[in-house]
C-alpha positions in Angstrom: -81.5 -50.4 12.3 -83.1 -48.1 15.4 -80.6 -47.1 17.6 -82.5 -48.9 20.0 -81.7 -51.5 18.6 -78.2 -50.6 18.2 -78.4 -49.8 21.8 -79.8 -53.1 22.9 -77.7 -55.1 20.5 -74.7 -54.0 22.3 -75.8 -53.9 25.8 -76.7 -57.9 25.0 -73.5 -58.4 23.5 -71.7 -57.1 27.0 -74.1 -59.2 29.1 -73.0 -62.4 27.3 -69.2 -61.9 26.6 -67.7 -59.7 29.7 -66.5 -62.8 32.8 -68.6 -63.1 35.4 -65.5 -62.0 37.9 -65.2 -58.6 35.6 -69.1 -58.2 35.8 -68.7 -58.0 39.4 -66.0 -55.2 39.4 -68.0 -53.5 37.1 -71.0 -53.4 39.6 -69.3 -52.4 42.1 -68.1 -49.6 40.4 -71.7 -48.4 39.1 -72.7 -48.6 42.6 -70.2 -45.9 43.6 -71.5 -44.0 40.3 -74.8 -44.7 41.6 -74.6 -43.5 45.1 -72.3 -40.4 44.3 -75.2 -39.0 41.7 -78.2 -40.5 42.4 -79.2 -43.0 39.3 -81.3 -45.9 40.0 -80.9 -49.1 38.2 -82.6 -48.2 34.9 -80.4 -45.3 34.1 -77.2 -47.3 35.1 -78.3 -49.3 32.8 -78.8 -46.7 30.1 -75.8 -45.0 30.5 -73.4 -48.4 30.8 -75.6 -49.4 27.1 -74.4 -46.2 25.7 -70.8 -45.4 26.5 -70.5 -50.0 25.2 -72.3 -48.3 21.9 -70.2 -45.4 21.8 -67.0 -48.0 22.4 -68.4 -49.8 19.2 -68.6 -47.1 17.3 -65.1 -46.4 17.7 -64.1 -49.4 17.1 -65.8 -49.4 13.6 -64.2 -46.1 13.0 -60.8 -47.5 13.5 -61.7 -50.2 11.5 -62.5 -48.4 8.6 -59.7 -46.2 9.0 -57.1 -49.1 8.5 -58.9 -50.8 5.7 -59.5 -47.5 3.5 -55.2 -46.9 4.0 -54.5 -50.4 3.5 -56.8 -51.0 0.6 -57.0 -47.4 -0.5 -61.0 -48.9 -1.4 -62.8 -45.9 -2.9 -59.5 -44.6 -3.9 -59.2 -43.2 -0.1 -55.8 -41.7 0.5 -54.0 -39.7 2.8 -54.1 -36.2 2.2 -51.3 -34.4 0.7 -52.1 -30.8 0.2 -52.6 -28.2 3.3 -54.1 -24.9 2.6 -52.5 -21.8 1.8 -53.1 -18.2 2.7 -51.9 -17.0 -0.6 -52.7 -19.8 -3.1 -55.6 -21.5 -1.9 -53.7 -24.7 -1.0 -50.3 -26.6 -1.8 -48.9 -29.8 -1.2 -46.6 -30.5 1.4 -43.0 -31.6 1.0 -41.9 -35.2 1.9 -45.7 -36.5 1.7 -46.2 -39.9 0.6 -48.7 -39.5 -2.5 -51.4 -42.3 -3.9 -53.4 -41.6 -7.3 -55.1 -43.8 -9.0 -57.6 -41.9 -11.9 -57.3 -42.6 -15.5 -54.7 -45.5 -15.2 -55.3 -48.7 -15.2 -53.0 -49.2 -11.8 -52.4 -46.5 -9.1 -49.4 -44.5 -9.2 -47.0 -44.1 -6.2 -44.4 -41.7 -5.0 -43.1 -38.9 -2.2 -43.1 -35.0 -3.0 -39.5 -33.6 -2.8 -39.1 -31.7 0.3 -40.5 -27.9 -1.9 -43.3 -29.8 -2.0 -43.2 -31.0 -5.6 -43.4 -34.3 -7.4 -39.9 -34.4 -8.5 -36.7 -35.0 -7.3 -35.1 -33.2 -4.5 -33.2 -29.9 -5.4 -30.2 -27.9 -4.4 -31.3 -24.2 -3.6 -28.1 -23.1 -5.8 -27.5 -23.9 -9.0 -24.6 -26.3 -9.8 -21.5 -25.6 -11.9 -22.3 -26.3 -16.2 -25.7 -26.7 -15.5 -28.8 -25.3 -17.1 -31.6 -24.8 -15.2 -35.3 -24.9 -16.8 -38.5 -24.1 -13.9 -41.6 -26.0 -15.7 -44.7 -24.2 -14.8 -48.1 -25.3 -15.3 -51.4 -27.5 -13.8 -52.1 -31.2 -13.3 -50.4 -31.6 -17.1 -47.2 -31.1 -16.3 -47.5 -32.3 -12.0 -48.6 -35.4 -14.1 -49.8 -37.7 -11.1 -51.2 -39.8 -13.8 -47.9 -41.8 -14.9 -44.9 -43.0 -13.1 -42.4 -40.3 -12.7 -39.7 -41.3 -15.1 -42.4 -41.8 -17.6 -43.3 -38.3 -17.5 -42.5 -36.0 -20.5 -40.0 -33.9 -18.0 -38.4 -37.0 -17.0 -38.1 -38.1 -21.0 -37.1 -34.6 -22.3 -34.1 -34.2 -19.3 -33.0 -37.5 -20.3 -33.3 -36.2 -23.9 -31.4 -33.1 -23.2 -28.6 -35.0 -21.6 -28.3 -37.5 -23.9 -27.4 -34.5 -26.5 -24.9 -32.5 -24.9 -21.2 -33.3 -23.4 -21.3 -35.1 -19.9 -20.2 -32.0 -18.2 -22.8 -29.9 -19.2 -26.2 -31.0 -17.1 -29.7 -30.4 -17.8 -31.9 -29.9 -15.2 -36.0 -29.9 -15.4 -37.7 -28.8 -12.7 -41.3 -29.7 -12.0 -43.3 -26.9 -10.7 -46.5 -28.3 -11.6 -49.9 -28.0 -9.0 -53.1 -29.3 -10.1 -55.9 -27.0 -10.2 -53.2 -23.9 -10.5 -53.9 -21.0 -13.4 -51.8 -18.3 -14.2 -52.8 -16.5 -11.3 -51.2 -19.2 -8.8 -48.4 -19.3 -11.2 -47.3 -15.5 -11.1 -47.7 -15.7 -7.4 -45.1 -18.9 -7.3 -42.8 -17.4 -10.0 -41.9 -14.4 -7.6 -42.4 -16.2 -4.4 -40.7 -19.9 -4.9 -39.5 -20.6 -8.3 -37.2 -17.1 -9.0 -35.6 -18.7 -5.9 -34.3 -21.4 -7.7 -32.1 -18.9 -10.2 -33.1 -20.3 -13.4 -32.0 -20.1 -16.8 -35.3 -20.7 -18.3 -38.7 -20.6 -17.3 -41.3 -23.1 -19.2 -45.0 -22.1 -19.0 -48.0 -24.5 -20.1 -51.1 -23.0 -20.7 -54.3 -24.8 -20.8 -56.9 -23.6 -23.1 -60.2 -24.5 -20.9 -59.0 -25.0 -17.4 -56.7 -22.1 -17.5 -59.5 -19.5 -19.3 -62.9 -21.0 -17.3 -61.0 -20.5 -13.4 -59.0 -17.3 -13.7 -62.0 -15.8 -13.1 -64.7 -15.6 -10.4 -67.4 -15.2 -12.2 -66.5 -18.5 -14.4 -64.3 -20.4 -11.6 -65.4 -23.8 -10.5 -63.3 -23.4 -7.1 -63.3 -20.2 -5.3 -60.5 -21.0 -2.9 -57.8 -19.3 -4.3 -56.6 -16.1 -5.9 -58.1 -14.1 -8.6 -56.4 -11.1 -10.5 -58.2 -8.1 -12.0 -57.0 -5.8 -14.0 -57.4 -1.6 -12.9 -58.1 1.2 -15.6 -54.5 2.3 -15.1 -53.8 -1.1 -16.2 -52.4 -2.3 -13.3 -52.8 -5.8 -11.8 -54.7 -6.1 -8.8 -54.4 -9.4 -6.8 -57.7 -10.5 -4.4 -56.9 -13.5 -1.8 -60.1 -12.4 0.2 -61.1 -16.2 -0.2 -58.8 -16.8 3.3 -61.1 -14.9 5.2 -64.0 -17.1 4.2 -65.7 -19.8 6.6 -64.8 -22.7 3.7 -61.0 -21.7 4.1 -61.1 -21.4 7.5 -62.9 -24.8 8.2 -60.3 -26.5 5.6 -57.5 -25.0 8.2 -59.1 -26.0 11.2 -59.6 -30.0 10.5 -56.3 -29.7 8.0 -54.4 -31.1 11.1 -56.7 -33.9 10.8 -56.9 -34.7 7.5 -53.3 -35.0 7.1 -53.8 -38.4 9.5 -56.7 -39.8 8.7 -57.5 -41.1 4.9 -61.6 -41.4 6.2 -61.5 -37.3 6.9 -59.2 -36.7 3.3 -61.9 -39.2 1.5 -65.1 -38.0 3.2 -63.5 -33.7 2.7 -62.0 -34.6 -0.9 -65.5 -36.1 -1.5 -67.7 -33.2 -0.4 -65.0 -30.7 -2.1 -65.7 -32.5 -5.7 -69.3 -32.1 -5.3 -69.2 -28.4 -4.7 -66.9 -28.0 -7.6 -69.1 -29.8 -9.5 -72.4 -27.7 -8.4 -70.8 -24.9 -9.3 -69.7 -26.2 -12.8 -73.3 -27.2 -13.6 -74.6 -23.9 -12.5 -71.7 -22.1 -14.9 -72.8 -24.6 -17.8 -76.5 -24.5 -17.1 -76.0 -20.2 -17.5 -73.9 -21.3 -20.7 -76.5 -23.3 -22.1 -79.5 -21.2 -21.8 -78.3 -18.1 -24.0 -79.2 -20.2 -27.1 -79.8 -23.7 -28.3 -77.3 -25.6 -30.5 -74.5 -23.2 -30.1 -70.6 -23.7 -28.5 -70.4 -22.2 -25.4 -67.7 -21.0 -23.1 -64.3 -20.7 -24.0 -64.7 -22.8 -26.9 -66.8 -20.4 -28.8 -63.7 -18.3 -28.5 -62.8 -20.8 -31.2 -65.5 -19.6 -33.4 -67.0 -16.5 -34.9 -69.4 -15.7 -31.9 -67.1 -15.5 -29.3 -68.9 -15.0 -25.8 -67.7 -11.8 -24.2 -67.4 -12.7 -20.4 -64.5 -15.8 -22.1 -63.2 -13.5 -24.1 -62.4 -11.3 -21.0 -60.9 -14.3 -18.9 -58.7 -15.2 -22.3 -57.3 -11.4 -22.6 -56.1 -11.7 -18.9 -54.8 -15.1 -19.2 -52.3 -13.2 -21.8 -52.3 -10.1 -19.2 -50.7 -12.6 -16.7 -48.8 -14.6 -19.2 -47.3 -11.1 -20.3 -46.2 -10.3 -16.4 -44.5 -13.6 -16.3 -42.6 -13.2 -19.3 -41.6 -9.4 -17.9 -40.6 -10.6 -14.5 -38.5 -13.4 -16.1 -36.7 -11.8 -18.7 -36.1 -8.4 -16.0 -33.9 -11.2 -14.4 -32.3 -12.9 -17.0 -34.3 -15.5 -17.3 -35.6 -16.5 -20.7 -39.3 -17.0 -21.2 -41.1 -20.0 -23.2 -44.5 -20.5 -23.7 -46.2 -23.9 -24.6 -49.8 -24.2 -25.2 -51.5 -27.5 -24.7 -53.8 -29.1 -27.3 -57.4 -29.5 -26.6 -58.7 -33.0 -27.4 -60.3 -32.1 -30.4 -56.7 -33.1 -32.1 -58.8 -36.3 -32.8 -60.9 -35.2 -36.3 -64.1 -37.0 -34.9 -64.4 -34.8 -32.3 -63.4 -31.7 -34.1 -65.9 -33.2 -36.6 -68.6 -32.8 -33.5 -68.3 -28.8 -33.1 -67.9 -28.0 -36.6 -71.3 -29.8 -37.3 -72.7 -27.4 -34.8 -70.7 -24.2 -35.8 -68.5 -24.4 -39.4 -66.8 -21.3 -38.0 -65.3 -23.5 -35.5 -61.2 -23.9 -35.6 -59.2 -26.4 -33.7 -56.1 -24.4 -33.6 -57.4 -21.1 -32.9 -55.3 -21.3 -29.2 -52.8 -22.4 -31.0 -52.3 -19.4 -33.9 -53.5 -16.6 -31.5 -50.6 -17.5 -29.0 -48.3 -17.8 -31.9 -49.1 -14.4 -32.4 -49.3 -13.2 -29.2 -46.0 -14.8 -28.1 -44.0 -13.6 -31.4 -45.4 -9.4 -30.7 -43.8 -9.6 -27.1 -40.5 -11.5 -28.0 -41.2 -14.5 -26.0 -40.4 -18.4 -27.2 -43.6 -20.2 -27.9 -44.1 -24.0 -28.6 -48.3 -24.9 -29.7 -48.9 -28.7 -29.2 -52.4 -28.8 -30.9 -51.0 -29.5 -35.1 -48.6 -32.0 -33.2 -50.9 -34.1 -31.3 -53.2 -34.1 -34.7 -50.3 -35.2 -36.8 -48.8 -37.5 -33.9 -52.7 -39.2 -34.2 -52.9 -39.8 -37.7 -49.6 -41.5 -37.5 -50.1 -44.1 -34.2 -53.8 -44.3 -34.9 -54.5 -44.1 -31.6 -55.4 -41.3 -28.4 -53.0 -39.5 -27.0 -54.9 -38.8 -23.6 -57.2 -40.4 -21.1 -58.5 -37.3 -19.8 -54.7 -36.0 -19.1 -51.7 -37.3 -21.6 -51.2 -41.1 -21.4 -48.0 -42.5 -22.0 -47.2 -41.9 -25.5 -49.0 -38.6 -25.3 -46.0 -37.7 -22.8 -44.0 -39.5 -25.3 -44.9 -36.8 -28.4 -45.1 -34.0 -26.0 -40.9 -34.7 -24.4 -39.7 -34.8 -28.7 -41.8 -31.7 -29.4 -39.9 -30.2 -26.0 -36.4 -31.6 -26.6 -36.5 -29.9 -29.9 -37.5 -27.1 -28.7 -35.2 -26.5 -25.9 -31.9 -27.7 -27.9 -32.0 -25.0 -30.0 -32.3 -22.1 -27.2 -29.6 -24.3 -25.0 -27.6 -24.7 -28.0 -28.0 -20.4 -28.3 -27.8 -20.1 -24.7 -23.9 -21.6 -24.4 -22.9 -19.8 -27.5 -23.7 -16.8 -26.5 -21.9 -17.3 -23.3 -18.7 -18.7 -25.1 -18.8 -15.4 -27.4 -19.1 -12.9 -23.9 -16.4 -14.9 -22.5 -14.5 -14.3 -25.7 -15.2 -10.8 -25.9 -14.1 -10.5 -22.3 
């Protein structure tokens, strides 16, 4: 349709529906207009069709605006997340949330008041209570199931099922999608130290958390990025807040916040940059040779590619710094690492066709390693979720953990964690003996 049409359309539909008494108050009015600056009849005419067009338009704005919240249609939502100077972006406390990916129904809830999806917490710790900060991406903010069918909300209830009734438990979700480990020293020393807990719980990622802690490899660029100096220092660069793409996300973030058109049409136009930039990073990956595994999975292999190999080593330079600042304050230090979906042997069966060299628990044994030669706990999910599957006979995952993949993940945790809480009080009993 020509907007001349448009035009017309509309200036027809005010001829035919305004009274004949309001028509009348209406010319006399565009007679003053006329007389004060000089428009003859055609340009009244003109200007009266387009300020009715313009009123339409607005209109059909609004319209949309209340169907897209109402009927969330496109999976439009309110926006939840603001940006940040320092991280790139966080979500805001006491925000309504809406998510509907992977499940087969949308998931509802409200951010505590830190900002995270969990429930509300005191600043200072309570009496005969042991606190554990969680740490870690979208696995562990886990939008994708309700909350108490997360695996933090099944391994407190786990906990506290096991121990007296006046000893408490407490699991805190610290979990931001899109975060890597440099997000998650940042909020270690800056929000979650705050907290004064007795236990810090990392989750690392093996693909998310090697492919975006790095620029050159990153599929987002708004947020910060550690190096690592010859005097093997760490070196943190937030120079992405001085760029126009942060700056425009601040300006209209006002906006977005009220309006689930501007979150949909900015969410939108945000996944399709991420994605450019992927298939640029994959198309580079694919072109050094044919039928080989690329990326950070051919760190599984006996090719490694150098520029993954770099992101991996700081990964563990970061992890390392966590564990440091933690334990420096007397906060113990475990690290989990995720399984990769290749727990299911068809899929393994996929990359081993292409490269035999290839090992599905690679991740898995080199952090066992890694955590055991600097004294930290560690917990590898990867041998669990493969024996967990040949057991159920069934996925574990959509693309994040479905529900009896948080299921396998909260009884890996709870046995875990019993036996360092178990340690934990023990310890304490014998200094207050000693004392």
């Amino acid at each position: 349709m020509s907007l001349f049409f448009y035009c017309g359309f509309h200036f027809h539909f005010y001829e035919e529906c305004v009274s004949i008494n309001t028509k009348d108050y209406i010319e006399d009015g565009l007679s003053e207009v006329r007389m004060k600056y000089n428009l003859n009849s055609v340009q009244i005419k003109v200007l009266l069709t387009c300020l009715v067009s313009i009123g339409m338009f607005m209109i059909s704005i609004g319209l949309l605006e209340v169907v897209l919240r109402t009927t969330h249609m496109f999976g439009a939502a309110i926006s939840y997340t603001e940006p940040d100077p320092i991280l790139g972006n966080r979500y805001i406390g006491g925000m309504e949330f809406w998510y509907h990916k992977e499940n087969t129904h949308p998931i509802t809830g409200k951010l505590n008041k830190y900002g995270y999806r969990d429930k509300d917490w005191q600043l200072e710790k309570p009496q005969n209570t042991y606190r554990i900060a969680v740490i870690g991406d979208s696995y562990v903010e886990a939008f994708q199931v309700e909350f108490e069918k997360t695996f933090l909300s099944l391994t407190e209830h786990n906990l506290n099922q096991g121990f007296d009734k006046g000893y408490k438990v407490e699991l805190m979700n610290f979990g931001h999608s899109g975060y890597t480990q440099s997000h998650e020293l940042i909020l270690l020393k800056n929000a979650v130290q705050k907290f004064s807990p007795d236990l810090v719980l990392l989750f690392f990622l093996p693909g998310n958390d090697i492919n975006d802690i790095s620029k050159e490899t990153a599929a987002n660029l708004i947020g910060p990025f550690y190096t690592v100096s010859d005097s093997d220092e760490l070196l943190l660069d937030t120079s992405f807040n001085e760029t126009s793409g942060y700056k425009i996300r601040s300006y209209i973030n006002w906006f977005k916040q009220r309006s689930a058109l501007l979150s949909f049409m900015t969410n939108r136009y945000n996944v399709y940059m991420r994605d450019r930039r992927s298939k640029e990073i994959n198309l580079l990956n694919n072109n050094k040779k044919d039928e080989v595994i690329t990326g950070y999975l051919s760190l599984c292999t006996g090719n490694p590619d150098p520029l993954y190999l770099k992101n991996y080593n700081l990964n563990k330079r970061l992890i390392m710094a966590m564990s440091d600042y933690s334990k420096e304050r007397g906060m113990k230090f475990v690290l989990v690492s995720l399984n990769m979906r290749y727990y299911i042997p068809e899929l393994e069966k996929e990359l081993t066709i292409v490269d035999p060299t290839f090992n599905v628990n690679f991740f898995e044994d080199d952090l066992r390693d890694f955590a055991r030669s600097h004294d930290m706990d560690y917990l590898g999910l990867q041998r669990i979720f493969r024996e967990s599957y040949q057991k159920i006979g069934s996925a574990l995952h959509w693309a994040h953990w479905n529900y009896q993949g948080h299921k396998v993940v909260a009884d890996a945790l709870t046995d875990k964690l019993t036996g360092i809480i178990q340690s934990g009080k023990q310890k304490v009993r014998q200094e207050l003996v000693t004392e």
